[in-house]
N, C-alpha and C positions, 0 to 999 in steps of 0.2 A: 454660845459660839465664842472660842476663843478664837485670838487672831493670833498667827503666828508672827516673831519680831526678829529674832536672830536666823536667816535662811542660810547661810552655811552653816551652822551647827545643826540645824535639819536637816541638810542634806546629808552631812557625815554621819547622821544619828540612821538614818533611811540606809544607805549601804552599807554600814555595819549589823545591822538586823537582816537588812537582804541578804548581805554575802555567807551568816550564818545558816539563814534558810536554803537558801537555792547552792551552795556549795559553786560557785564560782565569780569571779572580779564583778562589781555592780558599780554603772558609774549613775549617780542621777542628778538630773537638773530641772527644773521647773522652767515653761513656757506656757507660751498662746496654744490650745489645743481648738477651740470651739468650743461652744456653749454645753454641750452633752455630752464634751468626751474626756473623761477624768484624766487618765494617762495614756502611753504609746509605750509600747517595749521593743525592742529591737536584740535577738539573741548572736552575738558572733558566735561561730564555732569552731572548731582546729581541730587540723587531718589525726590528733588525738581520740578525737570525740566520735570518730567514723570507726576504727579501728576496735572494735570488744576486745583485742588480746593486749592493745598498750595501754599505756599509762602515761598523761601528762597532764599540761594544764589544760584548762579549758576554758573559753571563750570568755570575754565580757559580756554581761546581760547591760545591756543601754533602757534606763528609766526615765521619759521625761514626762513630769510628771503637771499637772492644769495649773496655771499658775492660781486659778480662784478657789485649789486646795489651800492655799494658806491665809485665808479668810475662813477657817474652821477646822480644827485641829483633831476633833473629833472623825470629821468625815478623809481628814488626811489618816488618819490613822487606821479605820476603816480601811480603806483604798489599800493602803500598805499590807493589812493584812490579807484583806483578798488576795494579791498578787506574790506576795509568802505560802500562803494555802496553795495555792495553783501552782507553782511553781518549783515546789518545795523538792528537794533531792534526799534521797536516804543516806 
């Protein structure tokens, strides 16, 4: 179990992987979630993302992620990918 030391460069390290995968803004932060719940996602959207004929940006994905991820690095990384897989945009 590594423990993680530097948490903003994890954080920037996590939405730059994110915003590769899911193809829109990711903002993340770590909190208190409860004992059993790794993270929380929150997807904004814009009257873009309604529309199939236009073209624009699209929403921020909001990440906040158990703060007792960064007491194992492993299982944070995990977690990341889970929510890469799932979320992933072509």
């Amino acid at each position: 179990m590594i423990r993680i030391e530097n948490i903003p460069e994890t954080k920037r390290n996590i939405e730059i992987q994110l915003q590769n995968a899911v193809k829109r803004p990711v903002s993340a932060s770590f909190g208190h979630l409860g004992k059993h719940k790794t993270h929380s996602i929150a997807i904004q959207t814009t009257l873009f993302e309604f529309d199939e004929e236009t073209t624009g940006p699209k929403g921020t994905m909001y990440l906040t992620l158990n703060t007792t991820l960064l007491q194992d690095k492993q299982e944070l990384t995990k977690v990341i990918d889970e929510i890469a897989k799932k979320y992933k945009s072509d």
